[in-house]
Every structure is written in structure tokens, then in C-alpha cells.
DRENTORLO-455286 format. One record per residue (C-alpha): residue number from 1; residue in three letters; x, y, z. Coordinates in steps of 0.02 Angstrom, whole numbers, plus 50000, padded with zeros to 5 digits. Layout:
REM residues N
<NUM; 'ala'; <X; Y; Z>>
...
This chain:
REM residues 434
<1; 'unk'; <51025; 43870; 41714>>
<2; 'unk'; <51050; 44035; 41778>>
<3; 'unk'; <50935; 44203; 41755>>
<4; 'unk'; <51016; 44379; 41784>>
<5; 'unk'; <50893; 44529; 41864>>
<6; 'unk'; <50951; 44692; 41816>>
<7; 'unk'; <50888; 44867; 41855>>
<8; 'unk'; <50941; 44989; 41748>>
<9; 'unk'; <51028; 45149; 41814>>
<10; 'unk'; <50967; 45321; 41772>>
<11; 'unk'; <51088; 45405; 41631>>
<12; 'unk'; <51014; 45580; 41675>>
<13; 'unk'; <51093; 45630; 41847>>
<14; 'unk'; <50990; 45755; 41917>>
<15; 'unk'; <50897; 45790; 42076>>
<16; 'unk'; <50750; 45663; 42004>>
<17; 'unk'; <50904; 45527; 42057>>
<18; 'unk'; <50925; 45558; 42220>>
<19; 'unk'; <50830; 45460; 42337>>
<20; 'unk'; <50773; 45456; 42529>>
<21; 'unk'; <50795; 45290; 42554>>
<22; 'unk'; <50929; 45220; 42433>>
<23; 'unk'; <50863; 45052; 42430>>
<24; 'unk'; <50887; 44902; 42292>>
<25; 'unk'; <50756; 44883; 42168>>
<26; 'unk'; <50620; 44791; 42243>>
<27; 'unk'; <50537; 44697; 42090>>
<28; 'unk'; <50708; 44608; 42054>>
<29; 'unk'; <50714; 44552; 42223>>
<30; 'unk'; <50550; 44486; 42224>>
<31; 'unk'; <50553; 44392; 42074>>
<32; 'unk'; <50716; 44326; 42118>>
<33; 'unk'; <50633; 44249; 42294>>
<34; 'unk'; <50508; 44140; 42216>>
<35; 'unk'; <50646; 44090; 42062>>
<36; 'unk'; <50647; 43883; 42091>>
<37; 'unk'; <50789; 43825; 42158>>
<38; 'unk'; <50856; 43737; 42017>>
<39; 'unk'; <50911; 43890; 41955>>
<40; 'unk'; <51057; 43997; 41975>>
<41; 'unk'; <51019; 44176; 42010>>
<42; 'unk'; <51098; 44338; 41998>>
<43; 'unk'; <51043; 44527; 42069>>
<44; 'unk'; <51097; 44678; 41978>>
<45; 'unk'; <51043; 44845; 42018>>
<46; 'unk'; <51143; 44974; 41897>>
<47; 'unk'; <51133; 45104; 42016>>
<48; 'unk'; <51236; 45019; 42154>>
<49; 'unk'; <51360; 44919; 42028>>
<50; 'unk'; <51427; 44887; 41860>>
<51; 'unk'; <51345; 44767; 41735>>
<52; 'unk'; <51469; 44627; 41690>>
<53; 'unk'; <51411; 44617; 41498>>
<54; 'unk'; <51536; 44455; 41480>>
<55; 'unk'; <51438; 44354; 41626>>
<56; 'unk'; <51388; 44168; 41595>>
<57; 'unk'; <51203; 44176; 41609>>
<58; 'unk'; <51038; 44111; 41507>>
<59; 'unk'; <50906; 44228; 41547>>
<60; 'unk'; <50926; 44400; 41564>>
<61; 'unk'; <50772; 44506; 41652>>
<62; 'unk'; <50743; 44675; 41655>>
<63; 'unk'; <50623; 44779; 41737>>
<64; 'unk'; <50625; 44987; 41729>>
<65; 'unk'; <50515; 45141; 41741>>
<66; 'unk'; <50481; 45256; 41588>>
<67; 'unk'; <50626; 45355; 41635>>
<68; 'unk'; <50744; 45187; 41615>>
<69; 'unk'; <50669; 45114; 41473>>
<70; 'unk'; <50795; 45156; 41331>>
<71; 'unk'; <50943; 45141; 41475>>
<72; 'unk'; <50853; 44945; 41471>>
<73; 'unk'; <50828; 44927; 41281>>
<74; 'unk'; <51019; 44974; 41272>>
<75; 'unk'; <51069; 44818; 41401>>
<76; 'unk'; <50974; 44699; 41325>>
<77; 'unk'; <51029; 44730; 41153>>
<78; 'unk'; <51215; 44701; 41227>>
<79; 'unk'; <51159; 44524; 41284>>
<80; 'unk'; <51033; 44502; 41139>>
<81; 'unk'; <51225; 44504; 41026>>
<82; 'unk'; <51281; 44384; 41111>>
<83; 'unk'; <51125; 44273; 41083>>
<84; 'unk'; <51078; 44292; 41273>>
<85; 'unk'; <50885; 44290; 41279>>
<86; 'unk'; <50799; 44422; 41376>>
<87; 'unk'; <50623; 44460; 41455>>
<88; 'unk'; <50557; 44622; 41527>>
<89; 'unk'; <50442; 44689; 41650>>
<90; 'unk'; <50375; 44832; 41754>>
<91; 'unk'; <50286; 44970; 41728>>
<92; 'unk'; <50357; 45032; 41557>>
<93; 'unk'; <50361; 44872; 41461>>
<94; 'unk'; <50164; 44847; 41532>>
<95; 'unk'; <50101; 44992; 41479>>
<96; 'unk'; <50193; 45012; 41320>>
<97; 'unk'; <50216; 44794; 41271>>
<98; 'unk'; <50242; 44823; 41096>>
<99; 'unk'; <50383; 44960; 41095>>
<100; 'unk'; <50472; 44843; 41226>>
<101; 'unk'; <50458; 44698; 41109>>
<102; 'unk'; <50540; 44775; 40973>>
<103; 'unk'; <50702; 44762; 41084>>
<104; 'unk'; <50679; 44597; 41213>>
<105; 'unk'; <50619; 44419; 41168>>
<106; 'unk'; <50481; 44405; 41285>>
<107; 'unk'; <50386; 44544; 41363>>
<108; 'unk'; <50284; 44515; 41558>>
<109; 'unk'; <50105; 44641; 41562>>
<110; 'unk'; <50052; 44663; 41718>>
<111; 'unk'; <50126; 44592; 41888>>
<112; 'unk'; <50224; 44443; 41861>>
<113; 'unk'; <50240; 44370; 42052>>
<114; 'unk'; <50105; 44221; 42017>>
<115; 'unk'; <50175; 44155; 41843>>
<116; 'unk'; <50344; 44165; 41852>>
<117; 'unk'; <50405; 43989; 41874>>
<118; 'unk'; <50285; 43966; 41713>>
<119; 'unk'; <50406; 44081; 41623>>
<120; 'unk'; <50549; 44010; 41670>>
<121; 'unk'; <50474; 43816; 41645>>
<122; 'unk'; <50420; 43880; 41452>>
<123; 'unk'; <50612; 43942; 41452>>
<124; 'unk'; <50670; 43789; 41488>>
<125; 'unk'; <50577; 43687; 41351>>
<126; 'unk'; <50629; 43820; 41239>>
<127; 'unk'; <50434; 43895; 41225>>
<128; 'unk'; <50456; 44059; 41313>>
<129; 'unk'; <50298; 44175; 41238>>
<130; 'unk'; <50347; 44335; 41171>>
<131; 'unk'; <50204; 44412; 41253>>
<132; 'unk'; <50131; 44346; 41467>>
<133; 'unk'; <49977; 44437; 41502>>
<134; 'unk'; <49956; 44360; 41684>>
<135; 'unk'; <49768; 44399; 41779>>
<136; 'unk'; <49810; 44491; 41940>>
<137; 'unk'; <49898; 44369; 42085>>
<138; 'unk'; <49748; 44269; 42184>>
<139; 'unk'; <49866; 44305; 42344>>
<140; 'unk'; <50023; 44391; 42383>>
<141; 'unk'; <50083; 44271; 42506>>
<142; 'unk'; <50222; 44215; 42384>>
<143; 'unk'; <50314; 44061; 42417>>
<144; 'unk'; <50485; 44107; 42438>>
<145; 'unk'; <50605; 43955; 42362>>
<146; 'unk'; <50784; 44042; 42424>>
<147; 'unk'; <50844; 44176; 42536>>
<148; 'unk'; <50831; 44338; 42462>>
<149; 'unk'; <50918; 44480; 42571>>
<150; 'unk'; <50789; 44630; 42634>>
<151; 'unk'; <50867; 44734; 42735>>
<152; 'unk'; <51010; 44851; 42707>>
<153; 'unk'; <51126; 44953; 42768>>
<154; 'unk'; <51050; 45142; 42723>>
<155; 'unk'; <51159; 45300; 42765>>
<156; 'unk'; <51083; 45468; 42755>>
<157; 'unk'; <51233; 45571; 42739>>
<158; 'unk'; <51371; 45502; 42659>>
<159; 'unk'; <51512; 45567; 42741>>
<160; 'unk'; <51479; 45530; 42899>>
<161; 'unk'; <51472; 45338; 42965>>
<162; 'unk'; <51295; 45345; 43024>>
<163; 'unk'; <51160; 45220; 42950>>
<164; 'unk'; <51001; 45113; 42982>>
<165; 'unk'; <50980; 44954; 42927>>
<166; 'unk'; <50809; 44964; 42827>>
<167; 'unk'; <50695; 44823; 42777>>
<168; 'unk'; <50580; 44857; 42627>>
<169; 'unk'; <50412; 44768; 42606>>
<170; 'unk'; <50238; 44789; 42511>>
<171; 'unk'; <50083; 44724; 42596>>
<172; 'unk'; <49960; 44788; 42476>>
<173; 'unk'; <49955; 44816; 42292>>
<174; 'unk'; <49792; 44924; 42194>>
<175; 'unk'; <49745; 45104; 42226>>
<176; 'unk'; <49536; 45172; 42208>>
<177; 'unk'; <49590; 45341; 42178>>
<178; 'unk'; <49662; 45326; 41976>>
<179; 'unk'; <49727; 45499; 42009>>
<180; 'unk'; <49748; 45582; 41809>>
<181; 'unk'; <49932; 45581; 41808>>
<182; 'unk'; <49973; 45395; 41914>>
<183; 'unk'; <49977; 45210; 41821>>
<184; 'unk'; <49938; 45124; 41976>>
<185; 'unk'; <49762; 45094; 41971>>
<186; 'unk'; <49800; 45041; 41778>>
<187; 'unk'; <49936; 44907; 41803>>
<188; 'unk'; <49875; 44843; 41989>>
<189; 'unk'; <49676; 44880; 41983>>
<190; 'unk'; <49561; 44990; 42101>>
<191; 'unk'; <49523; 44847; 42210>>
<192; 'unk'; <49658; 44837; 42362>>
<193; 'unk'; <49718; 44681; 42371>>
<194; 'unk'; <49829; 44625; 42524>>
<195; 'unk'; <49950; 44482; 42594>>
<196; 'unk'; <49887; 44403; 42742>>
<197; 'unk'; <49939; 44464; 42930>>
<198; 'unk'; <49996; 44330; 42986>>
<199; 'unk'; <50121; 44304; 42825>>
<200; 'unk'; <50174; 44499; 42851>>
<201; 'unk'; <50187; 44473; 43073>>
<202; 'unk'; <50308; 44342; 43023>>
<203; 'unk'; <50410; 44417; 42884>>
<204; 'unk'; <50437; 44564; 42990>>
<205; 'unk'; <50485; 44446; 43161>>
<206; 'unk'; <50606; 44370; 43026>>
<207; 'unk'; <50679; 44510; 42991>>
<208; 'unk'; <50699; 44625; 43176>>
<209; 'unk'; <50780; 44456; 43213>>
<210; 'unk'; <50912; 44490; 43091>>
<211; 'unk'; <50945; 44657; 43153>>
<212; 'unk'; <50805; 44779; 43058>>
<213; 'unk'; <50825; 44956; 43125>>
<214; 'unk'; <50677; 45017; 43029>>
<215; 'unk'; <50549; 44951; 42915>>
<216; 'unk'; <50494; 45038; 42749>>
<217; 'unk'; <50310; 44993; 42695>>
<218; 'unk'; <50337; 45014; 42485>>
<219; 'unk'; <50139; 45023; 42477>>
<220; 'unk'; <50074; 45168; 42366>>
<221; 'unk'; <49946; 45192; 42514>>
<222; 'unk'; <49951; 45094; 42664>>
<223; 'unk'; <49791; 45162; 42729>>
<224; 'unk'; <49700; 45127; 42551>>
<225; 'unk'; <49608; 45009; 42656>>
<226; 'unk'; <49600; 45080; 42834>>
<227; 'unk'; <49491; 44916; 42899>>
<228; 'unk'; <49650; 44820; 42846>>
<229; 'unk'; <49768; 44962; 42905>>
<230; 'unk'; <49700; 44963; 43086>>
<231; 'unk'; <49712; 44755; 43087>>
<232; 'unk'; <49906; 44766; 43033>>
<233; 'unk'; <49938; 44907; 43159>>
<234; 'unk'; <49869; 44811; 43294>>
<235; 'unk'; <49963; 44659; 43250>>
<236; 'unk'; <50132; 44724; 43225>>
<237; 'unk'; <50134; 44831; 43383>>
<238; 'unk'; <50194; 44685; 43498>>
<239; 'unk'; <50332; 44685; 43395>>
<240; 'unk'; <50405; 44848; 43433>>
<241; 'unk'; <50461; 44911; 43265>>
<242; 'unk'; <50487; 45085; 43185>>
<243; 'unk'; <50416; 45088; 43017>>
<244; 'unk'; <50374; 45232; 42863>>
<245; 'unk'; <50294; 45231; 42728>>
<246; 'unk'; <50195; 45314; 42606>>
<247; 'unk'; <49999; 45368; 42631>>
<248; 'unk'; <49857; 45513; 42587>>
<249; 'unk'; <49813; 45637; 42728>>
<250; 'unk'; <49691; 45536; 42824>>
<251; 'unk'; <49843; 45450; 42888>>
<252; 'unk'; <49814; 45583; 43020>>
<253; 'unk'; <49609; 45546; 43058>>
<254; 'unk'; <49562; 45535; 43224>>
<255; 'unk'; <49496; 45345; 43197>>
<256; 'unk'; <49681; 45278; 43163>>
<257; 'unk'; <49811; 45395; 43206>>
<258; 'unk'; <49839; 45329; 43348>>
<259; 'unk'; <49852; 45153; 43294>>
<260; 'unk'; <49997; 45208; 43184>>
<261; 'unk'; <50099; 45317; 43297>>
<262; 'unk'; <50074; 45160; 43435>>
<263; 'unk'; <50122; 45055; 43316>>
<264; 'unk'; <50308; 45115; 43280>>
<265; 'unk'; <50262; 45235; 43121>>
<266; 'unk'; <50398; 45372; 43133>>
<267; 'unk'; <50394; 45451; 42954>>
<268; 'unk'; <50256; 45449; 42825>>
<269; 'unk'; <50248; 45529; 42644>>
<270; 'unk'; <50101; 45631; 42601>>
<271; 'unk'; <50066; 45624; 42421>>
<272; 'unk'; <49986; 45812; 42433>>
<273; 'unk'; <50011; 45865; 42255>>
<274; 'unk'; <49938; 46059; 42265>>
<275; 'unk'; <49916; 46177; 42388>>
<276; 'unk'; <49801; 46245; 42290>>
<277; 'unk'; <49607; 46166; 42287>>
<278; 'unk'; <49569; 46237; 42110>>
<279; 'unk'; <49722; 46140; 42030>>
<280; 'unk'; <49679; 45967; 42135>>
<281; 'unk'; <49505; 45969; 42073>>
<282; 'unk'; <49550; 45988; 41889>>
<283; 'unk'; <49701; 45916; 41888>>
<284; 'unk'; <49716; 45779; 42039>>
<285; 'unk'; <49542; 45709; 42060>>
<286; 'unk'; <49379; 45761; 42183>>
<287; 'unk'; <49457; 45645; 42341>>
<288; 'unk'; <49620; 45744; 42356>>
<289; 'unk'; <49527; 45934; 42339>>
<290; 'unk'; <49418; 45864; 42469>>
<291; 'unk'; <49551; 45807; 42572>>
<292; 'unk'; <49651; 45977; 42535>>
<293; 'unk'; <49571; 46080; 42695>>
<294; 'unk'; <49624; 45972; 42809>>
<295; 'unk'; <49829; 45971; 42754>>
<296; 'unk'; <49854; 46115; 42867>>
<297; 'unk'; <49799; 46022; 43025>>
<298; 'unk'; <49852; 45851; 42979>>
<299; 'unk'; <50030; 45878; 42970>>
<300; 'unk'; <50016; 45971; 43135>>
<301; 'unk'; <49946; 45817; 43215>>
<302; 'unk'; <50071; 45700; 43142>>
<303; 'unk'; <50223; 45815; 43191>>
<304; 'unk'; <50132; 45821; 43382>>
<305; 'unk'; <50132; 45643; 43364>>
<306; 'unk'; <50330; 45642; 43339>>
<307; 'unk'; <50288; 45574; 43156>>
<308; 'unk'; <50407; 45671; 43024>>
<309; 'unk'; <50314; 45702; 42869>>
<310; 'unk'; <50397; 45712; 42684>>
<311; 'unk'; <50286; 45782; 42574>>
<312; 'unk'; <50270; 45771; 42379>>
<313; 'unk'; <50188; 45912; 42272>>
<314; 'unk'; <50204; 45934; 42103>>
<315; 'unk'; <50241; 46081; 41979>>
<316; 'unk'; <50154; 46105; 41810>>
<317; 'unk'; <49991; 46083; 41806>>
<318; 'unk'; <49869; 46172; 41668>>
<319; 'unk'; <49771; 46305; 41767>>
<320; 'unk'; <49908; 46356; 41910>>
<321; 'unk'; <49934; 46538; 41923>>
<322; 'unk'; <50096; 46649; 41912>>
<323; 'unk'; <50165; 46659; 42082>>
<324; 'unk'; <50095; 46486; 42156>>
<325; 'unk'; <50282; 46407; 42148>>
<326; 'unk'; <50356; 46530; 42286>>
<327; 'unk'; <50198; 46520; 42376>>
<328; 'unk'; <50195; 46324; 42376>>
<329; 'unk'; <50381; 46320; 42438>>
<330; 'unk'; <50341; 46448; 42581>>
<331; 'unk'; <50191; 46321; 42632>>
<332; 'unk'; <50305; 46194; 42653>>
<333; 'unk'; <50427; 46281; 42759>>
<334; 'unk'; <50292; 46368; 42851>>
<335; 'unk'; <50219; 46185; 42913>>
<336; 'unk'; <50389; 46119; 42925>>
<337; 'unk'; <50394; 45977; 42796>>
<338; 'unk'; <50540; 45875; 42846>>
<339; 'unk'; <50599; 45817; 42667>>
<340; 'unk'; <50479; 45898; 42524>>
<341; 'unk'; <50510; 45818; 42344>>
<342; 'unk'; <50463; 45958; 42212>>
<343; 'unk'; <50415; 45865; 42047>>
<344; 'unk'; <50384; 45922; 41861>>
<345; 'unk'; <50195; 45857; 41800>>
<346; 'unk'; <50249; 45714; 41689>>
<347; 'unk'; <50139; 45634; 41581>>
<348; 'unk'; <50179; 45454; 41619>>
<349; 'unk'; <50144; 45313; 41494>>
<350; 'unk'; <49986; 45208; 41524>>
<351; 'unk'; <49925; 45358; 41640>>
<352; 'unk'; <49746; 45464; 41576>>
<353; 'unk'; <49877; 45597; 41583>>
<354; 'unk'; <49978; 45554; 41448>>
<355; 'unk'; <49818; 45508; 41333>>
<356; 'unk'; <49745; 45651; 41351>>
<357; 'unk'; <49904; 45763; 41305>>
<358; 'unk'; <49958; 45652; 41187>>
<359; 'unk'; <49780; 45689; 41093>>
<360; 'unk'; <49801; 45858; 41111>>
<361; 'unk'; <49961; 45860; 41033>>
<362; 'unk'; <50060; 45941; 41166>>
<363; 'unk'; <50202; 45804; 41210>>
<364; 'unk'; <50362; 45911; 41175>>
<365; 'unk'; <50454; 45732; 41172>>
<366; 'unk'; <50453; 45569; 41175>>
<367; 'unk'; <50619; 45541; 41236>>
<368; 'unk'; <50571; 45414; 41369>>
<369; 'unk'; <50743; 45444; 41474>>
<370; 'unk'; <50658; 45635; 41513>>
<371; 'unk'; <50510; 45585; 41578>>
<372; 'unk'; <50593; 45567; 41759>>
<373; 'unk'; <50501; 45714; 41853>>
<374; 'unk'; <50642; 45818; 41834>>
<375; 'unk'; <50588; 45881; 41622>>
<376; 'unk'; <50464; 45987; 41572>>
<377; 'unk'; <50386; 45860; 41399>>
<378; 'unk'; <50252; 45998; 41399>>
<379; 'unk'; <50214; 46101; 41273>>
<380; 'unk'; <50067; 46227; 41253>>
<381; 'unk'; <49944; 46306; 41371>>
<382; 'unk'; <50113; 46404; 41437>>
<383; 'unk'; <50203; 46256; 41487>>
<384; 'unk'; <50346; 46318; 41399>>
<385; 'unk'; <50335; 46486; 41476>>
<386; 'unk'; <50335; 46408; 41658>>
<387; 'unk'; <50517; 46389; 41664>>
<388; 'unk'; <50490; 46227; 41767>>
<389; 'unk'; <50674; 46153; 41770>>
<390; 'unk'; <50733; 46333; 41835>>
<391; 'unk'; <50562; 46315; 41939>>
<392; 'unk'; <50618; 46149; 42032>>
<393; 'unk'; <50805; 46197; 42068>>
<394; 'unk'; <50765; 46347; 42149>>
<395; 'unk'; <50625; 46263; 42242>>
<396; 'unk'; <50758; 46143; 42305>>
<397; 'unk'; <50886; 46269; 42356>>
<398; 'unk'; <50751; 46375; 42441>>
<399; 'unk'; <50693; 46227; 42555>>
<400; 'unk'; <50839; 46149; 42578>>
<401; 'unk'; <50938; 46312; 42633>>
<402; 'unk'; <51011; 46347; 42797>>
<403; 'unk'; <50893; 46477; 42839>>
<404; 'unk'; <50707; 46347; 42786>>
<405; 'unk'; <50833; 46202; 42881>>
<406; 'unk'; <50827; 46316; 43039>>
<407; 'unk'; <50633; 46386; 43027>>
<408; 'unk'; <50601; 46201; 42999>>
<409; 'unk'; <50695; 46133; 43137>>
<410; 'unk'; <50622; 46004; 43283>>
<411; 'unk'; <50697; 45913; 43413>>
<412; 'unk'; <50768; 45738; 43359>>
<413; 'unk'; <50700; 45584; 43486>>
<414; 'unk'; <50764; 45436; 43387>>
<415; 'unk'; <50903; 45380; 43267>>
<416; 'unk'; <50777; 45424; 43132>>
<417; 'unk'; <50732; 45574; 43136>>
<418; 'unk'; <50926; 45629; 43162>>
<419; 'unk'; <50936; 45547; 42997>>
<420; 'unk'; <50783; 45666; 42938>>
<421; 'unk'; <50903; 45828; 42965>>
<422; 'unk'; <51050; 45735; 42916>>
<423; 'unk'; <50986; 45698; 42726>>
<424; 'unk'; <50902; 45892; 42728>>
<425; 'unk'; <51103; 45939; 42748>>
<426; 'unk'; <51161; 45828; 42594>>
<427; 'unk'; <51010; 45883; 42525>>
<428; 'unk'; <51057; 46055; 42517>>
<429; 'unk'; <51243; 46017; 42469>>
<430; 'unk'; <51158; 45907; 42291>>
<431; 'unk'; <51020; 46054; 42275>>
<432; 'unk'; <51189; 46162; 42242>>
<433; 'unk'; <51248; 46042; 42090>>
<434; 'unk'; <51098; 46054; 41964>>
């Protein structure tokens, strides 16, 4: 038998579709790793090529975030014609099961990782549920049943023939902060739950003996559990890698700074959210206002450090004042953010966010394909007033001109961070299309 991953591509281009690190979806990859070996398997992510709608397969399964939701509901119904059976996951289907049933055969809640040959066993005696609810994965040292490529080749400019070759890899799933506006703490708990270091030391020695240029920790927080954090630092540093990946502030405390940097991190990206202390308290949660003083100083450290720091914040919430846009741009070019992602407060599905707008009756739509960041589904308490699509374009042009590429200039020491000012150039050039 053979099962087909797909990823759906977004249909909306816009600057919510360009990506950092242009990597293959992960979740397909996963799942496909641990798929038993009597099946045949086959990867597609719709963003890097064509679907083949005609191909032989059994099983099709799907995965996708809000934004890709109808992009999936319209692939499976192609396959569903031609009395193909499909089964989704991820985020979207989890937090909304019984939309996604209306339009696949089976639907996964949750993370799939531990019951998956169970799905696939059920397919095979023709019992495949039409709803999995699977308790959270006992461990996360999968067994892997086939060679699954994780590295590849990433450029940061495409016109010019320079490129890493990245390795992807999550070593911890849950998040204690359930921030308003995230799902994470809702699909993978508050409790941080992690793979073993010895399983992750040896995945990584796998792959720098392959030729890995750079590893990219996919963790929502890599220091959610700084105990855990300072163990894996001290374990992979023999190994003399360069990693990223994505963490709050304290990634620049005193107590494990250090670790990191001597550990290979090069890049990290701050989920900062606000500049503004008033709009993290009411709209972020009490940990990041507390956290907010210390921004300033933290990416000071980290840039001292040689560490380049990307930054997130996010446009839109309730209480921010006129004028606070310009001002949060300036910020970031004033403490020389390396790559800042400007972001449209989206009420996300199966987030406290989207409950509590969706009592108030302010969702503008419910056109899943627009919640990508990049929309304003707003309405009411002047959220239509804010202008936020014009908002985030000119926030992108402003700090990704020449003039906020030169004030935020540093010296490049390493392949990397040549690759930093490299994608703020193409940056700038796909700022100029939307």
C-alpha cells in the first residue's frame, strides 16, 4: 500500500508567505519516518512542487494551518472523486475536527507521532475511525522505520548561488505560557515535554556527518525548560555545531547565555510581541510585560555575543495607541533587529483569542485562507480604522530599506550571518511587491 503526505501551499501570496528558512513541512516528514516499512510512501509539500492528482496511491494525508485549511479541503475532495481515502491532521483539523470531517474520511486531534502505525493498521483492515483522539506521546524518541531526509539545501537570496545546508529538528513540544492569541499550550499542553539527549546528541552526529551547515531547533521555546536547555547545550557543544532557533528573552539571562553562545547558537527569534508594556499585559499575558524591561538590554547582549536576533511583534491589538506602529518600527531599527517579522493580531482557531472575539461578535470573516497574519478579520473597537494591511507593508518597506539596512548594519563573522544581510536585501526587493 502506499500513503501520500501533502502540505498544502498558500493561495494568498503575500509577505505572510515568505519565509526565513524555506524549509519542507516538518509534520509530513515526521509522520512519514515512523510509516512501517511495508508501505510505500510519498512527500509532497505544495509549496516546493506540483500535486500529481492522477498518482497511484491509497491513503492520502494532509496536514495544514488555519490559513491552508480550505487550500486542504480543496485537495482532498480531488482524491475523495476518485474514491482515494483521506485523513487529516495539524493544527486546524485539531482544533476545528468537525468542520474538517465534513471534507476528509478520518480526522487525527492532537499529535499523531505515537498512534500512527494504529491508523494505518485500522486502514488496512478497512476500520480506519473517522475521528483519533490520541493522549499526548509518552516519549518523543520516535522509532524511525526508513530514512527520511532532514537537511536541505536553503539559499537566502535567490539569485545568487549561496546556501546552507539546514537540518530541522524539535526537541521539545508544550509551552506554560498559553499566551491569549497562541494554540500551543491547547494542542501540546503546558507541561514541556522533551526527547531524550542522548536520542537528540545522536540525531544531530547523524546528521553533521552528512554535511549539516546549520541546525534549526523548530521548538516554540527552547529555553521553556532552562534545566533541560542548559543539559542539551552542554551536550551538543563537543559537537561543534551552529544552530537557531526560536526562544523568549531570557534566552539572554546571565545563568545560560553563555551556554548557548558556547554551544554554536548563532541566531535566535524573540517572540517580543509589543514594545509597549500596557498592550503585553492586556493583550499578551503577565510573563511577557514582565519580561518587557529587559528587551532593551537583552538584545544588546545577544548581538555582543555575535548572536543575530529576528524579532516578531505583532500589530493590532485592542488598547494600542495612534502612533505606536512608526514608533515600534523605529525600535527595531534603533536596536538593530536583524530580520523583524511585522504580523496582523489574528484570532487563530482553538486560541482564547478567537473565543473571546468570536463572543463578542467582532470576527469580520471566517474565511479561513485570511487568517495568515497578513488580514485584518477584526472588526470593532477601531480595528477597521487601523488600516493594518497598509500598516504592515509600510512597516516592511521602512525596515527593510536601504537606509534601516545601513543603520542596522554589523560585521558578518560566519556564513550565517552573511546570509542574515543577504535575505534583509531580498527582503526589501518582496517588501516592494505587496
Amino acid at each position: 500500500m502506499k500513503v501520500t503526505f501533502i502540505c498544502p501551499r498558500q493561495t494568498n501570496m503575500n509577505l505572510a508567505s515568505v519565509s526565513f528558512f524555506n524549509l519542507p513541512n516538518q509534520a509530513i516528514h515526521l509522520l512519514a519516518s515512523i510509516t512501517p516499512t511495508s508501505w510505500d510512501v510519498e512527500l509532497v509539500d505544495e509549496s516546493r512542487v506540483a500535486i500529481n492528482f492522477d498518482t497511484k496511491t491509497d491513503l492520502v494525508a494532509l496536514t495544514a494551518l488555519s490559513a491552508l485549511a480550505p487550500r486542504a479541503y480543496e485537495i482532498a475532495g480531488k482524491f475523495r472523486a476518485r474514491g482515494v481515502a483521506t485523513i487529516m491532521g495539524g493544527i486546524h483539523a485539531s482544533v476545528m475536527p468537525e468542520e474538517a470531517a465534513r471534507y476528509v474520511d478520518s480526522v487525527v486531534i492532537g499529535e499523531a507521532d505515537e498512534i500512527w502505525p494504529e491508523i494505518l493498521r485500522d486502514f488496512e483492515r478497512g476500520e480506519m475511525k473517522s475521528i483519533y483522539r490520541p493522549s499526548l506521546p509518552s516519549s518523543l524518541d520516535l522509532l524511525e522505520t526508513r530514512e527520511i531526509p532532514k537537511t536541505h539545501r536553503v539559499r537566502f537570496i535567490d539569485w545568487l548561488p549561496i546556501s546552507l545546508r539546514v537540518t530541522y529538528m524539535q526537541v521539545g513540544r508544550g509551552c506554560p505560557h498559553n499566551c491569549e492569541f497562541c494554540s500551543v499550550t491547547k494542542i501540546s499542553g503546558r507541561t514541556i515535554r522533551t526527547k531524550s539527549i542522548a536520542y537528540i546528541v545522536g540525531k544531530i552526529a547523524e546528521e553533521k556527518a552528512k554535511g549539516m551547515d546549520l541546525l534549526f531547533f523548530s521548538d516554540d521555546n527552547i529555553i521553556a525548560n532552562k534545566r533541560f536547555a542548559r543539559d542539551l547545550f552542554s551536550a551538543i557543544k563537543p559537537l561543534g555545531i551552529r544552530w537557531v532557533s526560536q526562544a523568549d528573552i531570557r534566552i539572554a539571562d546571565e545563568d545560560i547565555l553563555d551556554s548557548a553562545v558556547g554551544s554554536g547558537m548563532v541566531g535566535v527569534f524573540l517572540g517580543l510581541e509589543s514594545i509597549s508594556e500596557d498592550t503585553l499585559g492586556d493583550g499578551v499575558g503577565r510573563v511577557k510585560q514582565r519580561m518587557r524591561a529587559n528587551y532593551e538590554s537583552a538584545i544588546k547582549r545577544l548581538h555582543d555575543r555575535g548572536v543575530n536576533v529576528m524579532g516578531g511583534l505583532i500589530f493590532g491589538f485592542d488598547f494600542e495607541r495612534e502612533g505606536s506602529y512608526d514608533e515600534t518600527v523605529e525600535w527595531a531599527i534603533a536596536n538593530k533587529i536583524d530580520i523583524a517579522q511585522f504580523t496582523i493580531l489574528t484570532p487563530l482557531p482553538g486560541t482564547d483569542l478567537f473565543e473571546r472575539i468570536h463572543k463578542e461578535d467582532r470576527l469580520a470573516s471566517i474565511d479561513w485562507s485570511r487568517y495568515d497574519l497578513m488580514n485584518n478579520v477584526l472588526r470593532g473597537e477601531g480595528a477597521e480604522d487601523k488600516n493594518l494591511e497598509l500598516v504592515i507593508r509600510k512597516a516592511f518597506r521602512q525596515f527593510y530599506s536601504y537606509r534601516s539596512q545601513i543603520r542596522r548594519f554589523r560585521f558578518s563573522k560566519s556564513l550565517f550571518d552573511l546570509g542574515v544581510r543577504l535575505a534583509n536585501l531580498q527582503l526589501r526587493w518582496i517588501s516592494q511587491l505587496f
